[in-house]
C-alpha positions as CSV (number, residue, x, y, z in Angstrom):
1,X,0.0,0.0,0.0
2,X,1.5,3.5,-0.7
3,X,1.9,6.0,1.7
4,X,-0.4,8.1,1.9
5,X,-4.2,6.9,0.8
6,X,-6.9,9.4,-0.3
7,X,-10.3,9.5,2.2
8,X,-13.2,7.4,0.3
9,X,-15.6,9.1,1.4
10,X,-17.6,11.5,-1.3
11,X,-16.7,15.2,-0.8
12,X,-13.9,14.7,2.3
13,X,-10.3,13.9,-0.6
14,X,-8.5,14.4,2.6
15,X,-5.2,12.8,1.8
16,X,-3.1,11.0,5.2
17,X,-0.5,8.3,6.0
18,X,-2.9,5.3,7.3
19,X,-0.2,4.3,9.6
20,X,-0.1,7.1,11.8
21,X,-4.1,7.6,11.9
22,X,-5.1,3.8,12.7
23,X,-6.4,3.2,9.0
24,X,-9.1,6.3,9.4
25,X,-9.0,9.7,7.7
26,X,-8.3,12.5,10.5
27,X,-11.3,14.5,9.3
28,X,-13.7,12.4,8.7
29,X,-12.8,8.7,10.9
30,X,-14.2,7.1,7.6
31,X,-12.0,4.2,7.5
32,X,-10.0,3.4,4.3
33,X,-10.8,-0.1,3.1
34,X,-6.7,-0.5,1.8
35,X,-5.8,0.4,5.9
36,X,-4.2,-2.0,8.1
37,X,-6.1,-2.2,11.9
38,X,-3.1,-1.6,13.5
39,X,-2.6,1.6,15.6
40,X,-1.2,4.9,15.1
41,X,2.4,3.7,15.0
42,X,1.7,0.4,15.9
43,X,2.5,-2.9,13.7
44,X,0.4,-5.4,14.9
45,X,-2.8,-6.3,16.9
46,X,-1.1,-5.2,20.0
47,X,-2.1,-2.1,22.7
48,X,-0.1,1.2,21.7
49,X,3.4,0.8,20.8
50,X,3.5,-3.0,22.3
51,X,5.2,-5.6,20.5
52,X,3.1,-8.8,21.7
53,X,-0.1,-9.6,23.8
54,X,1.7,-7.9,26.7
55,X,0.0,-4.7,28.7
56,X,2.4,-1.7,27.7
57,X,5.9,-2.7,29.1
58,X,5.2,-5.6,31.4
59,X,6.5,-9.1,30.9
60,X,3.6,-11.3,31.9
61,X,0.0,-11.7,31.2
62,X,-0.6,-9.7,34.2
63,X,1.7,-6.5,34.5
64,X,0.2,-3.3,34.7
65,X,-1.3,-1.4,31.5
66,X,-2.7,-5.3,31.3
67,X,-1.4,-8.1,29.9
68,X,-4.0,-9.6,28.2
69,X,-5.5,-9.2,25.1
70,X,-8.5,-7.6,27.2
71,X,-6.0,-5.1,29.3
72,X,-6.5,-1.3,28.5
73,X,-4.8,-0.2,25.4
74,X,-5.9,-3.7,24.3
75,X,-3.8,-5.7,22.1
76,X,-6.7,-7.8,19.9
77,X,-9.5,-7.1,17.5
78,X,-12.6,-6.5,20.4
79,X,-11.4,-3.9,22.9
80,X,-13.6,-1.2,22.3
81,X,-15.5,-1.9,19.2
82,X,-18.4,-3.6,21.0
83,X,-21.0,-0.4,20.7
84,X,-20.3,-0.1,16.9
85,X,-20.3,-3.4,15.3
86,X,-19.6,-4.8,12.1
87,X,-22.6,-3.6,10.1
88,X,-23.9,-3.5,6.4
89,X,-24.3,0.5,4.7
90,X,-27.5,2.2,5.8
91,X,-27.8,3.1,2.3
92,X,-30.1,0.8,0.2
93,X,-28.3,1.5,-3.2
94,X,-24.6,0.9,-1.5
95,X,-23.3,-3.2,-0.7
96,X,-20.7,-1.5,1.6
97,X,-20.1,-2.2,5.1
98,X,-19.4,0.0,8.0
99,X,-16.2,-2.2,9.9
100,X,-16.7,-2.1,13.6
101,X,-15.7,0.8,15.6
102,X,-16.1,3.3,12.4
103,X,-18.5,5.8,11.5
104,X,-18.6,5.8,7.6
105,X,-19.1,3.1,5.1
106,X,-15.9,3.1,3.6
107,X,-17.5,2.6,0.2
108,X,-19.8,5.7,0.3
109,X,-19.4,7.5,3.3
110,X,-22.8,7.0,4.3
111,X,-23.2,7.3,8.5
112,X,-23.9,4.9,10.9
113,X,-27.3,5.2,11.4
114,X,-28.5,7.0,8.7
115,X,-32.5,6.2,7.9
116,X,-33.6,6.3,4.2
117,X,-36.9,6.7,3.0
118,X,-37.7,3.5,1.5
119,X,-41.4,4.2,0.8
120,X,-44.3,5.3,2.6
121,X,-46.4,2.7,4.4
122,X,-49.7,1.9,3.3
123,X,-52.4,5.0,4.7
124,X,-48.9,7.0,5.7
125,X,-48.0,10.3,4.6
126,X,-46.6,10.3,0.6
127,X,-43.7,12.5,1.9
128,X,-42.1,15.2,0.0
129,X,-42.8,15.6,-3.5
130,X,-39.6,14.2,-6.0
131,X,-38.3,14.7,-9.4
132,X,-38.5,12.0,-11.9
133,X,-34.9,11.3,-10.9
134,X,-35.8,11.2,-6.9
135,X,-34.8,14.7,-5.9
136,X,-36.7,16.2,-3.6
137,X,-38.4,19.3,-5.2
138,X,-40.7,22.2,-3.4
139,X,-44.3,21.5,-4.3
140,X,-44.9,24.4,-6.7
141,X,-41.8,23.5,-8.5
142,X,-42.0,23.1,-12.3
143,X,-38.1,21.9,-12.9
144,X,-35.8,20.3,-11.0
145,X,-33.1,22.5,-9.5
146,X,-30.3,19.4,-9.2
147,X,-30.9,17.8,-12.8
148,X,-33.1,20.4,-14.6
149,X,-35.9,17.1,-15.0
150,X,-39.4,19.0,-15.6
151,X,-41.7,18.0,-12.9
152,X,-45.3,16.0,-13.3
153,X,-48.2,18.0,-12.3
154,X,-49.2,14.8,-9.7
155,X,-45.4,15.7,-7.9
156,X,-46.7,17.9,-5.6
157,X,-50.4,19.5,-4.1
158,X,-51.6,22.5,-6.6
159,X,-51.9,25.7,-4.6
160,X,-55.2,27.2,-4.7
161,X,-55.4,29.8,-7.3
162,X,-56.8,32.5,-5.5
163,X,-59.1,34.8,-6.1
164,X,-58.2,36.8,-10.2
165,X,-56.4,39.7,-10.8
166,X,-56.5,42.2,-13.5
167,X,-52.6,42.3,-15.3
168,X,-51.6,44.7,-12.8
169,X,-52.3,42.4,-10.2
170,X,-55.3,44.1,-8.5
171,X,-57.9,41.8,-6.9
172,X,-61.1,41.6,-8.8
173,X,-64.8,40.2,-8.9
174,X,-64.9,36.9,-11.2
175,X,-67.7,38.4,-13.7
176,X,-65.6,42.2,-13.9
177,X,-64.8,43.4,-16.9
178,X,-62.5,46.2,-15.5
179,X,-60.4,46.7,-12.5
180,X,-61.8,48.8,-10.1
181,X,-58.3,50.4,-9.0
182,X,-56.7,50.8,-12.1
183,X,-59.1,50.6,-15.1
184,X,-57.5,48.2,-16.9
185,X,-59.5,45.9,-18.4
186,X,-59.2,42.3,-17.2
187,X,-59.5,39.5,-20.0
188,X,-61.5,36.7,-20.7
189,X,-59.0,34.0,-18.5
190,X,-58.7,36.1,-15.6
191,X,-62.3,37.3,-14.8
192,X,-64.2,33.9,-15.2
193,X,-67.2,35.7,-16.2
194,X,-66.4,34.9,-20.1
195,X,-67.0,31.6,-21.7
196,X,-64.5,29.6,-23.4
197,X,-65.3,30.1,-27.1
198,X,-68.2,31.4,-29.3
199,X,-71.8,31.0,-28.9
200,X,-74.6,31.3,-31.3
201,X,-78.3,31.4,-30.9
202,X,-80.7,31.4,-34.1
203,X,-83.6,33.1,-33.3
204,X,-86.8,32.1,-36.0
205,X,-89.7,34.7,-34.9
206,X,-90.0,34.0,-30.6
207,X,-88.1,30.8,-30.7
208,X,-84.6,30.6,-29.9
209,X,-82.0,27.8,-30.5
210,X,-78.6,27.5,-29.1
211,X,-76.4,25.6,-32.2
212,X,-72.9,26.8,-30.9
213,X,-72.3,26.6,-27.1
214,X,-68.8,27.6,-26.0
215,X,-67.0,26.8,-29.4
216,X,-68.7,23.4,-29.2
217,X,-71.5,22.3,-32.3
218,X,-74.8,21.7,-29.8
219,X,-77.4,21.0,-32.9
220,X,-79.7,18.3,-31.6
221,X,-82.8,19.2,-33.1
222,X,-82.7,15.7,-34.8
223,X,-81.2,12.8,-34.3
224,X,-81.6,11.5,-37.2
225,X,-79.8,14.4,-38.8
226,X,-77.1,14.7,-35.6
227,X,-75.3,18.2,-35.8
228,X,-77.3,19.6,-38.8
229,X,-80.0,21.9,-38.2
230,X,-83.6,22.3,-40.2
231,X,-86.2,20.3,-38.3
232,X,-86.2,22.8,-35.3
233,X,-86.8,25.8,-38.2
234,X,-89.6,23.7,-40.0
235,X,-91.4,23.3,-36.5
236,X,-90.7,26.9,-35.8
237,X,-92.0,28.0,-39.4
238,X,-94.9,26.3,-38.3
239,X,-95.6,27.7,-35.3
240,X,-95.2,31.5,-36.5
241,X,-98.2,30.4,-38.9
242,X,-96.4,29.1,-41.9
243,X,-98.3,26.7,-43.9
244,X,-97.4,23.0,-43.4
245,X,-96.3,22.5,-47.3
246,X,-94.4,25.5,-47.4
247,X,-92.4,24.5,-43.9
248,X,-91.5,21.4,-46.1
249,X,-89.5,23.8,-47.9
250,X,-86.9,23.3,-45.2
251,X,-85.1,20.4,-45.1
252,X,-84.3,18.5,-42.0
253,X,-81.0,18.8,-42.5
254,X,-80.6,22.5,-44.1
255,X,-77.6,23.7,-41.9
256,X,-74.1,22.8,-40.7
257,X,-71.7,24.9,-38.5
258,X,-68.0,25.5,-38.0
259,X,-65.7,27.0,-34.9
260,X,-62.4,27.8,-36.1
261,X,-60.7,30.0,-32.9
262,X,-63.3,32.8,-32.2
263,X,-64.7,32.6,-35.6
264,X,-67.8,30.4,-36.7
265,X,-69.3,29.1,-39.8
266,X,-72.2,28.0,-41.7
267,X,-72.6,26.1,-44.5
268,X,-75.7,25.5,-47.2
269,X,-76.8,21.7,-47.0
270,X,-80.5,22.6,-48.4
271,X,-81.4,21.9,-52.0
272,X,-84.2,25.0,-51.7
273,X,-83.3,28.5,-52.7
274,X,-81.8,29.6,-49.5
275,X,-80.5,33.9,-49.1
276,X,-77.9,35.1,-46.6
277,X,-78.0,38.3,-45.7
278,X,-80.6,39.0,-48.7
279,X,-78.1,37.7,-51.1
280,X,-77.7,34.4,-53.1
281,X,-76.4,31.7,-50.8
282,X,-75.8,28.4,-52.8
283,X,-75.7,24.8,-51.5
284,X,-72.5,23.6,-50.1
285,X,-71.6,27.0,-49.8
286,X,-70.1,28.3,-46.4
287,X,-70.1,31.7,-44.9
288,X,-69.1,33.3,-41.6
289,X,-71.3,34.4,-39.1
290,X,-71.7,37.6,-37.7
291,X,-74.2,39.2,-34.8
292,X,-77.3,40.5,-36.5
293,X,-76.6,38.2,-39.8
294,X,-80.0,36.9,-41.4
295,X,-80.6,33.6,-43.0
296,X,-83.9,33.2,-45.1
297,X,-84.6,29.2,-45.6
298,X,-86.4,27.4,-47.4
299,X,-87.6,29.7,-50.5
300,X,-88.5,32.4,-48.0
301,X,-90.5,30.1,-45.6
302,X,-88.9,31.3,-42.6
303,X,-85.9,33.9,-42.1
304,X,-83.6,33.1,-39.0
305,X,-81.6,35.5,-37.2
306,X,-77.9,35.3,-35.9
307,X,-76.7,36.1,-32.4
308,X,-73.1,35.6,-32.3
309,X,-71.4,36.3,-28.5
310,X,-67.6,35.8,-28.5
């Protein structure tokens, strides 16, 4: 073995002559696995600076400084060591051993007595949330601040939003269109009074029907004819006094709609001279829709108007 050793232990690289500190590092007492058990100056199992199983300086088995290889300053390998034990690393992911009398594992430095988390029991706390690569992270944390790893929204508990804010930060009723403090005026994801795309409402004389809810298509007037819309507008020609062989004008399945963004559309599926906005609109044709637009169906048998909210 060379001189000097270097400390195994991660993070100590203290460097130290293993004869003259009993096979430990003098910072740490992590024992180097290349170390003799002799000690400091020592050359054998004997007590300090004895040459055989005698006490220090006596001739017998019985001489002062003791004798024996129990006497103090002990001369064999169980004086001392008895409350630290021979004892496998602490550390689940380390096959070192901690040698009796140390502190340290001298594979990991890991020590003695060191409890890892190996899981939570079952109906125990979860513990603190981790990183996909087991660092512990602060709940609200999106990265990890040891290996950069992004972390899953299940890591950690979501923190209540609180209550919104207008973009300079001023507290503010959920339906407000403007900040009472500042004026500024607070948009649609903030105030929670706004819904989360377009809406449309055909109104045909004092009926009213939803077709776009929230940027989604809501057209069940027929189930035959799912997401097309004409029977609800025969039924409502119908009931504004519109003969029954003129409502047939409109067929059950006379309109189709879009949501592209903010922006909706309708297209011509009716076979039956059909006007949008008092102009021609042709079958298969597609046009968008504005607040106030007017659709007349089925050769004039009914005219329904647009209410577009976005």
């Amino acid at each position: 073995m060379a001189d000097t050793v270097e400390c195994v232990r991660p993070n100590c690289g203290e460097v130290f002559d293993p004869d003259q500190t009993g096979g430990s590092c003098p910072s740490c007492q992590t024992p180097h696995p290349d170390a003799t058990t002799s000690g400091p100056g020592g050359g054998d199992d004997t007590g300090g600076g004895g040459g055989d199983d005698t006490g220090g300086g006596s001739g017998d088995d019985t001489g002062g400084g003791g004798g024996d290889d129990t006497g103090g300053g002990g001369g064999d390998d169980t004086g001392g060591d008895e409350s630290k034990p021979e004892v496998s690393c602490p550390d689940p992911d380390c096959s070192g051993t901690i040698a009796a009398g140390a502190d340290y594992c001298s594979a990991c430095g890991t020590e003695r007595g060191t409890e890892f988390d190996t899981g939570s029991e079952e109906g125990g706390e979860s513990g603190p949330p981790t990183c996909p690569n087991g660092h512990e992270v602060d709940p609200d944390a999106q990265f990890c601040p040891q290996c950069g790893e992004s972390i899953p929204d299940d890591a950690g508990a979501v923190e209540d939003e609180g209550p919104p804010t207008c973009p300079n930060g001023h507290e503010v009723d959920a339906d407000a269109q403007f900040c009472p403090e500042c004026g500024e005026s607070i948009p649609d994801d903030v105030s929670g009074g706004a819904s989360e795309g377009p809406s449309v409402t055909l109104e045909i004389g004092s009926q009213a029907y939803d077709v776009i809810e929230d940027g989604e298509i809501t057209v069940d007037d027929d189930e035959k004819s799912a997401d097309v819309f004409g029977t609800d507008a025969r039924r409502a020609a119908q009931a504004e006094g519109v003969d029954a062989s003129t409502a047939r004008q409109i067929h059950r399945d006379y309109l189709s709609f879009r949501v592209d963004g903010d922006d909706c559309y309708v297209t011509n599926e009716g076979r039956n001279p059909t006007k949008y906005n008092g102009d021609g609109f042709d079958q298969d044709e597609e046009r968008q829709l504005n607040d106030g637009d007017t659709i007349d169906l089925g050769a004039g048998a009914v005219t329904a108007v647009v209410q577009l909210d976005n």
